[in-house]
mmCIF file of the N, C-alpha and C atoms, coordinates in Angstrom:
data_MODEL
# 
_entry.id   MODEL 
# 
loop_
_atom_site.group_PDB 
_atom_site.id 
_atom_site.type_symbol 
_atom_site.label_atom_id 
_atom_site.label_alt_id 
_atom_site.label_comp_id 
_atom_site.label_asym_id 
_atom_site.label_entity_id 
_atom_site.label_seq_id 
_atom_site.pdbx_PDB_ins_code 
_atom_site.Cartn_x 
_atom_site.Cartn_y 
_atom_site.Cartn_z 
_atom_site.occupancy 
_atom_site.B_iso_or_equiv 
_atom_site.pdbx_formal_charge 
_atom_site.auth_seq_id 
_atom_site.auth_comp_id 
_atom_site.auth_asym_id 
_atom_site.auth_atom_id 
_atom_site.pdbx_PDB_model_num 
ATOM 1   N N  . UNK A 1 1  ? 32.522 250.618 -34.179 1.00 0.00 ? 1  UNK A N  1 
ATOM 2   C CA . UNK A 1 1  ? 33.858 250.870 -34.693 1.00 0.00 ? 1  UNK A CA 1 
ATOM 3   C C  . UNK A 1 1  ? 34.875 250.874 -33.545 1.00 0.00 ? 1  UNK A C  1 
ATOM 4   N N  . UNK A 1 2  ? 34.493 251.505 -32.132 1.00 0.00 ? 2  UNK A N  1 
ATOM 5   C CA . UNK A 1 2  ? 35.502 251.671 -31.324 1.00 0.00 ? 2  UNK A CA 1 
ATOM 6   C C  . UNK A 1 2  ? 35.974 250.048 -31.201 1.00 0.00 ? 2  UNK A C  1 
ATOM 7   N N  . UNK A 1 3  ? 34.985 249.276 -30.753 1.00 0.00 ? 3  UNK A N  1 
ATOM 8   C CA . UNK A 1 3  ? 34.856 247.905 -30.382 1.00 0.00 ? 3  UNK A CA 1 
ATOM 9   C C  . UNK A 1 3  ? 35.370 247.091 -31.056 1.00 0.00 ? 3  UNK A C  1 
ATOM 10  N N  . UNK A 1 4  ? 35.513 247.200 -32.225 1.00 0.00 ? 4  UNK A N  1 
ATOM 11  C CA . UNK A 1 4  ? 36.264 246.580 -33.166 1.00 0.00 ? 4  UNK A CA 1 
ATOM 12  C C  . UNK A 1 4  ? 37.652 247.371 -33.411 1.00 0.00 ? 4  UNK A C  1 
ATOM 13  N N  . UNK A 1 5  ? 38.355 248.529 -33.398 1.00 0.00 ? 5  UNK A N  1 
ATOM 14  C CA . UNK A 1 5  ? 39.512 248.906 -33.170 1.00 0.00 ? 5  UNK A CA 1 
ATOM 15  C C  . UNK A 1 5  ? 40.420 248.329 -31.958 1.00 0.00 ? 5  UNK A C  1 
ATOM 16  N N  . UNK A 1 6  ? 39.311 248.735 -30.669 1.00 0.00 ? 6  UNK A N  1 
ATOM 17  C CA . UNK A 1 6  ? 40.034 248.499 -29.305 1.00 0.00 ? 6  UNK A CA 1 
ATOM 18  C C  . UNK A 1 6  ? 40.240 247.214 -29.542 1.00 0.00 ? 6  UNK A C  1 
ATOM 19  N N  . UNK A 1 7  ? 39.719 245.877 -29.906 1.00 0.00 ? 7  UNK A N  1 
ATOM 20  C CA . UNK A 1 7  ? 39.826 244.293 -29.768 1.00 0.00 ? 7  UNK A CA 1 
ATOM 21  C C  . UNK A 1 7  ? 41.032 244.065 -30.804 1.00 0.00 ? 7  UNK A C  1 
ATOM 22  N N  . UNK A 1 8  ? 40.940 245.027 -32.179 1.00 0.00 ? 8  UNK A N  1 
ATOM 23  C CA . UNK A 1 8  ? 42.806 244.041 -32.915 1.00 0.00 ? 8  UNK A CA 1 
ATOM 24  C C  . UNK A 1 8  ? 43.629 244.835 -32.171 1.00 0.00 ? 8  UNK A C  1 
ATOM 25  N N  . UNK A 1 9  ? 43.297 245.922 -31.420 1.00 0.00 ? 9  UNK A N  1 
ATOM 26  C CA . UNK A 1 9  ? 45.244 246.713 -31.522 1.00 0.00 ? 9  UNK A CA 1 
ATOM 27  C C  . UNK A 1 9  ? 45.060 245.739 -30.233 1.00 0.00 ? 9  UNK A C  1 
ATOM 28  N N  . UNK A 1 10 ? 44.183 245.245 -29.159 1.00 0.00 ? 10 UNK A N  1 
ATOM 29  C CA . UNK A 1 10 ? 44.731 244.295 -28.113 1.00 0.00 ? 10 UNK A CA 1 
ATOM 30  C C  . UNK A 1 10 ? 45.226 243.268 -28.659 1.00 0.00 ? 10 UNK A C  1 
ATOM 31  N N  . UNK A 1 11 ? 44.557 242.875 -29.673 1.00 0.00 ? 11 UNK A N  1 
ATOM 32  C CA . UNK A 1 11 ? 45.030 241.411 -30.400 1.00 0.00 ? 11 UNK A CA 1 
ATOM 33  C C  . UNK A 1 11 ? 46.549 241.710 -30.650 1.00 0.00 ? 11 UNK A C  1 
ATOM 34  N N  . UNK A 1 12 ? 46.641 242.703 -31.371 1.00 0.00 ? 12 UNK A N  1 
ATOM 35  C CA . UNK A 1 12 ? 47.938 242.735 -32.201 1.00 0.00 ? 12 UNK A CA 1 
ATOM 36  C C  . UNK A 1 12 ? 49.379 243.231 -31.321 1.00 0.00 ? 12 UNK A C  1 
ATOM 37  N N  . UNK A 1 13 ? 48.792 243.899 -30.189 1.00 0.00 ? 13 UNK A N  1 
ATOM 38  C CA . UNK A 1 13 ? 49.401 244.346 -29.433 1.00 0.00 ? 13 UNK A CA 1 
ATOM 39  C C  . UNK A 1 13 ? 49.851 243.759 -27.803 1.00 0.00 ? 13 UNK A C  1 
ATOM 40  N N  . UNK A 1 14 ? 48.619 242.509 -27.777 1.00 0.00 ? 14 UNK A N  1 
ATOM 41  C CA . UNK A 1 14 ? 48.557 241.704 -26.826 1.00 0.00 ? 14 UNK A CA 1 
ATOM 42  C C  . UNK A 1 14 ? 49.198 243.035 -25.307 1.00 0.00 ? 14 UNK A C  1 
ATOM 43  N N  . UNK A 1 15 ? 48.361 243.425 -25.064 1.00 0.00 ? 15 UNK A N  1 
ATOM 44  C CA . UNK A 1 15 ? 48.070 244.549 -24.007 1.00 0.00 ? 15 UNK A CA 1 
ATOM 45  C C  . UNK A 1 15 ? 46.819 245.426 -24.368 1.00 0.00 ? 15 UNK A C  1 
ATOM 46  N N  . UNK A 1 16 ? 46.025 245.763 -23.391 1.00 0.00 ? 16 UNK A N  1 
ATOM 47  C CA . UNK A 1 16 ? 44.854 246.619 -23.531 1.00 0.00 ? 16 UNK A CA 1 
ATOM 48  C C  . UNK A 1 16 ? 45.119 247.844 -23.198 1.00 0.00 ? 16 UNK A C  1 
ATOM 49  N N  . UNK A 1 17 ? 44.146 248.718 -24.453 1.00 0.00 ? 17 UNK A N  1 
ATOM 50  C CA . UNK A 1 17 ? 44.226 250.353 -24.971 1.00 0.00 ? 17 UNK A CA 1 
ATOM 51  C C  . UNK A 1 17 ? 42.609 250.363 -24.151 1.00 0.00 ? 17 UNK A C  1 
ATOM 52  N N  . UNK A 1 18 ? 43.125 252.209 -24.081 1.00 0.00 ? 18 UNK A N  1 
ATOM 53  C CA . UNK A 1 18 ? 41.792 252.923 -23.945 1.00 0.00 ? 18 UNK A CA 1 
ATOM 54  C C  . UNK A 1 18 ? 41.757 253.905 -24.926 1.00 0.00 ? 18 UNK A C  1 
ATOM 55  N N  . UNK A 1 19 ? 40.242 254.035 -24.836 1.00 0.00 ? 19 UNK A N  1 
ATOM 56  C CA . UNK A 1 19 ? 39.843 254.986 -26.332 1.00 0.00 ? 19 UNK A CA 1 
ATOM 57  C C  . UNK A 1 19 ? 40.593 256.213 -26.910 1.00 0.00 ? 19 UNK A C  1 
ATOM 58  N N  . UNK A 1 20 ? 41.310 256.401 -25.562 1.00 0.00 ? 20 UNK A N  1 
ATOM 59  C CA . UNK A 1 20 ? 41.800 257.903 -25.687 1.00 0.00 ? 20 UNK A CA 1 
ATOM 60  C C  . UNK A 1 20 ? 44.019 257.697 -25.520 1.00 0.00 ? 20 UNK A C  1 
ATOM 61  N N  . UNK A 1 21 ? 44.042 256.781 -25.371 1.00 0.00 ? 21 UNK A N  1 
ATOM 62  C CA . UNK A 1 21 ? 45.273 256.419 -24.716 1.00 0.00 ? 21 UNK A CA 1 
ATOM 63  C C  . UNK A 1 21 ? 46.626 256.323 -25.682 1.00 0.00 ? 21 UNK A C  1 
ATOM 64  N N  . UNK A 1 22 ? 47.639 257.302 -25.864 1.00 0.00 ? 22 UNK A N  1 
ATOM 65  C CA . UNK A 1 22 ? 48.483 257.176 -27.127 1.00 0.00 ? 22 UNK A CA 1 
ATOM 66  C C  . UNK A 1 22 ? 48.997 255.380 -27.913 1.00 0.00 ? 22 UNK A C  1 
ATOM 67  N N  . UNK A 1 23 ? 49.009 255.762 -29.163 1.00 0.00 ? 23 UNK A N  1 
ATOM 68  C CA . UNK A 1 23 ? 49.170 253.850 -29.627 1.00 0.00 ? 23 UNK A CA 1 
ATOM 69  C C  . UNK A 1 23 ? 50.535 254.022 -30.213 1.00 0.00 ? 23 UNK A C  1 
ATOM 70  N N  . UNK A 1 24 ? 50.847 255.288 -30.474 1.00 0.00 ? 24 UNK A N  1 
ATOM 71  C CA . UNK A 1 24 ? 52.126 255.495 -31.530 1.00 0.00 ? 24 UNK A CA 1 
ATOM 72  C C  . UNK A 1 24 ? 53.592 255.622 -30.373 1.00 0.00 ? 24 UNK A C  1 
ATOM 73  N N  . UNK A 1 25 ? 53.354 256.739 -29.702 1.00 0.00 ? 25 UNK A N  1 
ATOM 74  C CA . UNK A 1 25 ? 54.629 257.256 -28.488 1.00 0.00 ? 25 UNK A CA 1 
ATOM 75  C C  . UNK A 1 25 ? 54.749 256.256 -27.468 1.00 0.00 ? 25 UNK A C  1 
ATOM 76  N N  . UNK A 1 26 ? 53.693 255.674 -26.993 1.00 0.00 ? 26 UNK A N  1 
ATOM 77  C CA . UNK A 1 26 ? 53.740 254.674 -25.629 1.00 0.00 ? 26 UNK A CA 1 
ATOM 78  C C  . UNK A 1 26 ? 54.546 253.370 -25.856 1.00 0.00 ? 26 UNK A C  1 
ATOM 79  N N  . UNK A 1 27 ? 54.169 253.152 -27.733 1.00 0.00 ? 27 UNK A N  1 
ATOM 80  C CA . UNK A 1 27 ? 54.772 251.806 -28.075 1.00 0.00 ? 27 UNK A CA 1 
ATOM 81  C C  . UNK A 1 27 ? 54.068 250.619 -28.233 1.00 0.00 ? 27 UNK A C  1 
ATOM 82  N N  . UNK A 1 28 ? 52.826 250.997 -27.502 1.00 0.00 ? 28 UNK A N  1 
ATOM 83  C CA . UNK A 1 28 ? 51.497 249.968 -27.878 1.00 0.00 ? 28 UNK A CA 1 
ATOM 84  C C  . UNK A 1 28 ? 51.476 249.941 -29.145 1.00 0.00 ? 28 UNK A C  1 
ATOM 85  N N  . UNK A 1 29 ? 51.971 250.389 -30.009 1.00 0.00 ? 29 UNK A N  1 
ATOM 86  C CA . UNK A 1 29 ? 51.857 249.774 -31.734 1.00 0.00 ? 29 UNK A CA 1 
ATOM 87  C C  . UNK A 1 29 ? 53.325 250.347 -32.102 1.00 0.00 ? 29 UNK A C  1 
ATOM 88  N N  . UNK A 1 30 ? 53.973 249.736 -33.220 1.00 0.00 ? 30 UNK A N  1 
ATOM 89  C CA . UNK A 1 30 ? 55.158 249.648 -33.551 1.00 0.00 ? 30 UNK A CA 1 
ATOM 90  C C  . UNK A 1 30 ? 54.881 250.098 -35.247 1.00 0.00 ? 30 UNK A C  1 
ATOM 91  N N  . UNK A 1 31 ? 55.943 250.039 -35.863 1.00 0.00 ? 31 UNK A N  1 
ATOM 92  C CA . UNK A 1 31 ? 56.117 250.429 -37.099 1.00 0.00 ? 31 UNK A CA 1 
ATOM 93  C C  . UNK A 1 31 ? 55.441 249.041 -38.220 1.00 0.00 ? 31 UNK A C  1 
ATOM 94  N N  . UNK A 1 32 ? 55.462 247.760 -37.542 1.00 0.00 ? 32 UNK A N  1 
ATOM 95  C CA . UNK A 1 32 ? 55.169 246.158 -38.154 1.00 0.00 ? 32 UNK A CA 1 
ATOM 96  C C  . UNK A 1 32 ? 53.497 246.081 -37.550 1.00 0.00 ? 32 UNK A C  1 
ATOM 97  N N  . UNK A 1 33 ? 52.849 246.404 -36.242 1.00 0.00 ? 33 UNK A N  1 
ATOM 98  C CA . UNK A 1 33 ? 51.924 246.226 -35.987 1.00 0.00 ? 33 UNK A CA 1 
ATOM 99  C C  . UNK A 1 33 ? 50.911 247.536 -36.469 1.00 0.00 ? 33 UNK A C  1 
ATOM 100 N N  . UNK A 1 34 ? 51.753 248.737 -36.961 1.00 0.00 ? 34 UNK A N  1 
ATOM 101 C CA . UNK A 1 34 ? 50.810 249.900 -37.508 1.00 0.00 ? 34 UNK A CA 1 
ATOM 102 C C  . UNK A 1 34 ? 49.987 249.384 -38.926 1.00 0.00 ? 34 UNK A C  1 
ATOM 103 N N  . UNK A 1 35 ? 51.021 248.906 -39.557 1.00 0.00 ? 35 UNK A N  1 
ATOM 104 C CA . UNK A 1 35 ? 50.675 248.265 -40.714 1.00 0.00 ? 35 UNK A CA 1 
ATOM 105 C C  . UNK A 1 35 ? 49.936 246.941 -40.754 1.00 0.00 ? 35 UNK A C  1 
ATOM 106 N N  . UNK A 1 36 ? 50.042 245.951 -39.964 1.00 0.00 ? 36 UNK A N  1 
ATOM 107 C CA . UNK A 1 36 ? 49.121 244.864 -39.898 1.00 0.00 ? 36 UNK A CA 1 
ATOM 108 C C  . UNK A 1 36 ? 47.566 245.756 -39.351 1.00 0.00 ? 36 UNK A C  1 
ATOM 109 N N  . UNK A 1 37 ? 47.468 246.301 -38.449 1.00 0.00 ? 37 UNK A N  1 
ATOM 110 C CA . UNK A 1 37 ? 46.064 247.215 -37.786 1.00 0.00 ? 37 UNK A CA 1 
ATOM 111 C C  . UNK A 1 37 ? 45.777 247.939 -39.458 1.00 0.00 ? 37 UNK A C  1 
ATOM 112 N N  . UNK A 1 38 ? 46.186 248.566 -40.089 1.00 0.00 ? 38 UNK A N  1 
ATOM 113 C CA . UNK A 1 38 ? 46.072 249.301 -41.277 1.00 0.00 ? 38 UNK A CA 1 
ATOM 114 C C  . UNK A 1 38 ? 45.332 248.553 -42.659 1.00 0.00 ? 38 UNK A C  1 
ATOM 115 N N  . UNK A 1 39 ? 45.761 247.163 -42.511 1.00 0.00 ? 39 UNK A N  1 
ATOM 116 C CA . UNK A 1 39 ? 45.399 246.386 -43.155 1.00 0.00 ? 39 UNK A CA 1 
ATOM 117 C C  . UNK A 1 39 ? 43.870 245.520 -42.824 1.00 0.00 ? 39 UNK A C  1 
ATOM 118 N N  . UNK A 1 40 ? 43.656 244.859 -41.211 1.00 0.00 ? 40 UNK A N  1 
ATOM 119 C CA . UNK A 1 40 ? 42.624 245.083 -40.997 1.00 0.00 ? 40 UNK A CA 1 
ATOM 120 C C  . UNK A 1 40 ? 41.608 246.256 -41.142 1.00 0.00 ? 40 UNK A C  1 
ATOM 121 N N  . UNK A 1 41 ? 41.855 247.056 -40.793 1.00 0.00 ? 41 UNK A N  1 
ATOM 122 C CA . UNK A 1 41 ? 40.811 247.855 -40.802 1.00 0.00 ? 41 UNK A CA 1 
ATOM 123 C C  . UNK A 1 41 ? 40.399 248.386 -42.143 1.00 0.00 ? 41 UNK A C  1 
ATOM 124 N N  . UNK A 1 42 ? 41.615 248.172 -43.496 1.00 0.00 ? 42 UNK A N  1 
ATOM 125 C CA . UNK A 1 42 ? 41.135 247.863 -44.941 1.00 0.00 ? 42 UNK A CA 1 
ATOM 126 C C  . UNK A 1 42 ? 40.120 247.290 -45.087 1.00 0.00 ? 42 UNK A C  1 
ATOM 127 N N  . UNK A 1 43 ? 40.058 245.915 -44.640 1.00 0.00 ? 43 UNK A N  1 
ATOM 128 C CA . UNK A 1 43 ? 39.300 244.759 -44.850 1.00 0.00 ? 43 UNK A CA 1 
ATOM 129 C C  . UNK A 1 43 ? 38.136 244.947 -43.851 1.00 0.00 ? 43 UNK A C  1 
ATOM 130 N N  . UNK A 1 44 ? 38.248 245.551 -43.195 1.00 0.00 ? 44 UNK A N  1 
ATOM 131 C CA . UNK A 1 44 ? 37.081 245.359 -42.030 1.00 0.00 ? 44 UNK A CA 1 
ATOM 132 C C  . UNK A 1 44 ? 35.377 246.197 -42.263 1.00 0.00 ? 44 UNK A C  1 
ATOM 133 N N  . UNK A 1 45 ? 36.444 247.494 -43.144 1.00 0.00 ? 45 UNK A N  1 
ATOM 134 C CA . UNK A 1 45 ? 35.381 249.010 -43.673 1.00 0.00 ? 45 UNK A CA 1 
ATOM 135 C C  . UNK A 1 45 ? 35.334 249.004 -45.160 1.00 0.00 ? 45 UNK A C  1 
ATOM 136 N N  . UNK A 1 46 ? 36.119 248.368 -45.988 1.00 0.00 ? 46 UNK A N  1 
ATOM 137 C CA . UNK A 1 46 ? 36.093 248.185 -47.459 1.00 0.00 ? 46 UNK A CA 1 
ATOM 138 C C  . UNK A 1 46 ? 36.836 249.900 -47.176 1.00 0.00 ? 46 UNK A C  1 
ATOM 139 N N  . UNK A 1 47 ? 37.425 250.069 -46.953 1.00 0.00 ? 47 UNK A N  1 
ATOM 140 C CA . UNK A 1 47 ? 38.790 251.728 -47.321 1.00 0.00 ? 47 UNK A CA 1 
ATOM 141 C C  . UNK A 1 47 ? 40.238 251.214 -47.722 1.00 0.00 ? 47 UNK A C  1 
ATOM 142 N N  . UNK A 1 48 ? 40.643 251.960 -48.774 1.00 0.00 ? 48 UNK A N  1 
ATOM 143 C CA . UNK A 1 48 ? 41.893 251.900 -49.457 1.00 0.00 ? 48 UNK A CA 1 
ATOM 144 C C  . UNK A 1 48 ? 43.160 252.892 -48.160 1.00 0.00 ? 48 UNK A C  1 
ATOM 145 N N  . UNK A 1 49 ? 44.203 252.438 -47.542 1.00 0.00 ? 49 UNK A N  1 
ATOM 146 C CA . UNK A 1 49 ? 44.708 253.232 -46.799 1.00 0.00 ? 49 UNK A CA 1 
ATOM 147 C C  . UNK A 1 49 ? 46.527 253.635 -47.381 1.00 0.00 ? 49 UNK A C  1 
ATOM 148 N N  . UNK A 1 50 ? 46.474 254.464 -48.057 1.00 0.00 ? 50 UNK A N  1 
ATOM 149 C CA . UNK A 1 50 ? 47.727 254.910 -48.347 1.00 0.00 ? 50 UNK A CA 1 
ATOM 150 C C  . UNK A 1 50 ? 48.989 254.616 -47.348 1.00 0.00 ? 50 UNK A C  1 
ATOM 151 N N  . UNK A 1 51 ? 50.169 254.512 -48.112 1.00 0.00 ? 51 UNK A N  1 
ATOM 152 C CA . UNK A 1 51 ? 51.383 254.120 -46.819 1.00 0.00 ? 51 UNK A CA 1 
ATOM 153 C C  . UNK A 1 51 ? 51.636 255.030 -46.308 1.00 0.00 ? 51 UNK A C  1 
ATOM 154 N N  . UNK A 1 52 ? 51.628 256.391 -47.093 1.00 0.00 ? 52 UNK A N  1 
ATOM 155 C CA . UNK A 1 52 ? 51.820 257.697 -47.047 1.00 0.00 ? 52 UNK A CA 1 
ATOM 156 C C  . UNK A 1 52 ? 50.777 258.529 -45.454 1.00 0.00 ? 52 UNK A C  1 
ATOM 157 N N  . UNK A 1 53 ? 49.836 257.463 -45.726 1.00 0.00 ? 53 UNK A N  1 
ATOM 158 C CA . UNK A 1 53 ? 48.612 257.952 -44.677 1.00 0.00 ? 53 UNK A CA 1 
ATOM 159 C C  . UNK A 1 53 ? 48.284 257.295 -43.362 1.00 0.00 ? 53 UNK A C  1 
ATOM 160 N N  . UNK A 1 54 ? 49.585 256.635 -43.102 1.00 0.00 ? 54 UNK A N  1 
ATOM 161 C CA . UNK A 1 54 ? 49.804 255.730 -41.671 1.00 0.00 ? 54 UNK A CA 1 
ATOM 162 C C  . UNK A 1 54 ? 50.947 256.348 -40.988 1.00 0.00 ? 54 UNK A C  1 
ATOM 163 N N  . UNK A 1 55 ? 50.198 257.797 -40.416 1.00 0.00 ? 55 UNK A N  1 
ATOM 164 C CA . UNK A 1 55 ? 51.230 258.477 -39.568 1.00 0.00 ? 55 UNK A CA 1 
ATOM 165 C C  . UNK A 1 55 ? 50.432 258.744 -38.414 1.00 0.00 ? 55 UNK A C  1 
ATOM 166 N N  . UNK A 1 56 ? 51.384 258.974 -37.675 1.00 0.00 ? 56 UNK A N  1 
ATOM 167 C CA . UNK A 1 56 ? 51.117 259.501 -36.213 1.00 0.00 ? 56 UNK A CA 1 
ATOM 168 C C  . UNK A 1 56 ? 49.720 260.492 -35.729 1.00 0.00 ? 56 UNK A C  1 
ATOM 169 N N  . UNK A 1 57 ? 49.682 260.939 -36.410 1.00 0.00 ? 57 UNK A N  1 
ATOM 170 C CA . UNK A 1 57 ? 48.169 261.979 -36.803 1.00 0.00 ? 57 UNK A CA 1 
ATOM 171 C C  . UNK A 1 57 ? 46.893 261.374 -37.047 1.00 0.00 ? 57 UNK A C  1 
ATOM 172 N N  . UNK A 1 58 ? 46.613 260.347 -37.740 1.00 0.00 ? 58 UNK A N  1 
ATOM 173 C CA . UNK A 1 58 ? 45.585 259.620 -38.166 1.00 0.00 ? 58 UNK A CA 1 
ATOM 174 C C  . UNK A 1 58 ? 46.064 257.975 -37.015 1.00 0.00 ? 58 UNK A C  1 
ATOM 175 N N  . UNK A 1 59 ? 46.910 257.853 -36.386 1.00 0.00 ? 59 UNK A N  1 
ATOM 176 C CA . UNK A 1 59 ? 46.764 256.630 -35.891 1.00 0.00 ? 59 UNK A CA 1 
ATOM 177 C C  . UNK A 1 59 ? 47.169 256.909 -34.403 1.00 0.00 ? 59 UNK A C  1 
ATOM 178 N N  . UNK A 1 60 ? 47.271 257.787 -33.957 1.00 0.00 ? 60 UNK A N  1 
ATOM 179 C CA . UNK A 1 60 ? 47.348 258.376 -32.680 1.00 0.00 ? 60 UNK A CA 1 
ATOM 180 C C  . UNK A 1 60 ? 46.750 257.711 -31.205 1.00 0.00 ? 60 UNK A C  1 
ATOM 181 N N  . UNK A 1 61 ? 45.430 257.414 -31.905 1.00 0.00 ? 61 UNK A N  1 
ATOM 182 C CA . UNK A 1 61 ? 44.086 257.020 -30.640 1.00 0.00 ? 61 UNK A CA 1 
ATOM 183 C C  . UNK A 1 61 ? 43.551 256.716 -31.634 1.00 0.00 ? 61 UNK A C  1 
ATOM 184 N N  . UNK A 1 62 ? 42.293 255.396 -30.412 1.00 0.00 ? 62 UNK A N  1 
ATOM 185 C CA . UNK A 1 62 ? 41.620 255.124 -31.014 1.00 0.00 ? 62 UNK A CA 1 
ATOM 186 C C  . UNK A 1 62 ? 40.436 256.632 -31.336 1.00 0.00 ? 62 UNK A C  1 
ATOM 187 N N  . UNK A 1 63 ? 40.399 257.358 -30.660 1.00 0.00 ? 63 UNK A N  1 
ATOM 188 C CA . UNK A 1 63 ? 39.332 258.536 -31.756 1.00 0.00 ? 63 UNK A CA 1 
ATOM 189 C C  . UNK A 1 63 ? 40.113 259.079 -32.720 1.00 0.00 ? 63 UNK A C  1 
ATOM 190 N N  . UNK A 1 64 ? 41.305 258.963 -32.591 1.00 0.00 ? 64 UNK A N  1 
ATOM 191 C CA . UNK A 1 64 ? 41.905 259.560 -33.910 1.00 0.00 ? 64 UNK A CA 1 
ATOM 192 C C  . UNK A 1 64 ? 41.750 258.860 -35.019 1.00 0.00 ? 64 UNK A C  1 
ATOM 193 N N  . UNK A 1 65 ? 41.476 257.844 -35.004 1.00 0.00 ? 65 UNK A N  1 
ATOM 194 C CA . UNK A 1 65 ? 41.239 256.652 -35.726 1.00 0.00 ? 65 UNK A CA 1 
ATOM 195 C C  . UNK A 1 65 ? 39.614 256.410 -36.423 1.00 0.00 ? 65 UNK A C  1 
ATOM 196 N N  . UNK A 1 66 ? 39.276 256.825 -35.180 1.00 0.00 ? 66 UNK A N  1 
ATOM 197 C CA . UNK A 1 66 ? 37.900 256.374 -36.123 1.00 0.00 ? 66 UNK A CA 1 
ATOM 198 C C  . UNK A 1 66 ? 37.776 257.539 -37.044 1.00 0.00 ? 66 UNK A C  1 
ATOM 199 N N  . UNK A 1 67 ? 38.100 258.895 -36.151 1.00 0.00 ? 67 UNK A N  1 
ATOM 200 C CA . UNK A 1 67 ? 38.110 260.336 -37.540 1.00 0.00 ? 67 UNK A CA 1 
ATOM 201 C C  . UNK A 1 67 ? 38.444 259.750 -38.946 1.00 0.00 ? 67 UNK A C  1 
ATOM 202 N N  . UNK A 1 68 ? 39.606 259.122 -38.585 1.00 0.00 ? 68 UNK A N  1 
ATOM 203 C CA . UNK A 1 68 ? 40.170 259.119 -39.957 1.00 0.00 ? 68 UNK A CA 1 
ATOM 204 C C  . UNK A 1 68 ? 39.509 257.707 -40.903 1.00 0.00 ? 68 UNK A C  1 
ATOM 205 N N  . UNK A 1 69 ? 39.091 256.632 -40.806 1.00 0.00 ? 69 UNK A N  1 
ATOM 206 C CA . UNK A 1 69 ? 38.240 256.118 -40.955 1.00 0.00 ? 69 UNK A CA 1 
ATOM 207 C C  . UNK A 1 69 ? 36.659 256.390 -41.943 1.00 0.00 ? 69 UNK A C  1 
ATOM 208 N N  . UNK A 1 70 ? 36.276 257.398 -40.541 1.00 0.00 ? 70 UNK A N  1 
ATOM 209 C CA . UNK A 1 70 ? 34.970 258.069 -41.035 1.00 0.00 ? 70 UNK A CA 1 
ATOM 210 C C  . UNK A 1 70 ? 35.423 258.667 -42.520 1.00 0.00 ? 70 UNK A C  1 
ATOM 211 N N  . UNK A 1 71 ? 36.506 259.658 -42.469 1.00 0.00 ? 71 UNK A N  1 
ATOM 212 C CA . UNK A 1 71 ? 37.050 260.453 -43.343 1.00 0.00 ? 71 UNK A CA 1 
ATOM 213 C C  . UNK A 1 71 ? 37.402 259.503 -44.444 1.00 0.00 ? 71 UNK A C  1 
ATOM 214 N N  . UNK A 1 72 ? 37.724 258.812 -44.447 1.00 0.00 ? 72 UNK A N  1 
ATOM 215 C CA . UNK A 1 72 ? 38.073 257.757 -45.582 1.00 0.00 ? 72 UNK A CA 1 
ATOM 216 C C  . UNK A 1 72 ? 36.588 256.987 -46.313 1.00 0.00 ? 72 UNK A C  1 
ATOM 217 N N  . UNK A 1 73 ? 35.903 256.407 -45.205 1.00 0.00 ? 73 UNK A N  1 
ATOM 218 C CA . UNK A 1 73 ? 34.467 256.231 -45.583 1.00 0.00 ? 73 UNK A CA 1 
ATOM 219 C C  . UNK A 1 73 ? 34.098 257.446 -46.765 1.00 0.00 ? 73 UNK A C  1 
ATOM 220 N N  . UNK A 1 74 ? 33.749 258.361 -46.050 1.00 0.00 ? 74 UNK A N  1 
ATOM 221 C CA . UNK A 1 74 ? 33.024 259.545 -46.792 1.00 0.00 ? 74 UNK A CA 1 
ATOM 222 C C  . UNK A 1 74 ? 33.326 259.877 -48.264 1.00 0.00 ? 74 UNK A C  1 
ATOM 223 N N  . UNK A 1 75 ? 35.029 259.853 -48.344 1.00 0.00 ? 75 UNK A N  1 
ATOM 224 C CA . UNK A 1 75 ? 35.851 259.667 -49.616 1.00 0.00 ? 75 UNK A CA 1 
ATOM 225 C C  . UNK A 1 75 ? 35.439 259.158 -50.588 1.00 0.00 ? 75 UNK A C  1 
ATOM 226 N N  . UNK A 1 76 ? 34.735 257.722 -49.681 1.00 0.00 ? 76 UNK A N  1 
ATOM 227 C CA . UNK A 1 76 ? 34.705 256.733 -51.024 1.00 0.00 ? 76 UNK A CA 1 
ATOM 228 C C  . UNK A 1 76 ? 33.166 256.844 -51.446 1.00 0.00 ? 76 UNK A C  1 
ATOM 229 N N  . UNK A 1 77 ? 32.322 257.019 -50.254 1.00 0.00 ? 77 UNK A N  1 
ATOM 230 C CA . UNK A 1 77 ? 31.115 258.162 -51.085 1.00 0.00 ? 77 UNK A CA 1 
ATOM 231 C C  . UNK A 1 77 ? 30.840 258.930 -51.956 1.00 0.00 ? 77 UNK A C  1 
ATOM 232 N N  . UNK A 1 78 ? 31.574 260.063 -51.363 1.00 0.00 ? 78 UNK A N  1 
ATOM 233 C CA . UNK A 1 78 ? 31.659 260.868 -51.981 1.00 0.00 ? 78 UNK A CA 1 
ATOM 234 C C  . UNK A 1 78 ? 32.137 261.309 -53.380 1.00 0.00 ? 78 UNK A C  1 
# 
């Protein structure tokens, strides 16, 4: 999962992230590239991602990311 996060936000962001490294405040992702990353990673995990649920909190880092992810996984388990 990291491996596949870290490779689109470089794609999308054309600059390289670290696992831990802010994506929202630094500017490495924008308000147009939050939502394209949001959409992959729809398609990538089979998860439904609310618009409501593409905030700063859940898209922070990439570990913030996979949390929320996992958390979405489990959802649809569950």
């Amino acid at each position: 999962m990291e491996d596949f996060l870290k490779s689109k936000i470089e794609e999308i962001a054309f600059s390289e992230v670290e696992r831990s490294e802010k994506l929202w405040n630094t500017g490495i992702l924008d308000s147009i590239t939050i939502v394209e990353l949001a959409v992959e990673i729809e398609e990538e995990y089979g998860i439904k991602i609310a618009f409501d649920e593409i905030i700063e909190d859940n898209f922070m880092t990439i570990d913030q990311l996979i949390v929320f992810i996992e958390k979405k996984q489990n959802e649809r388990v569950g």
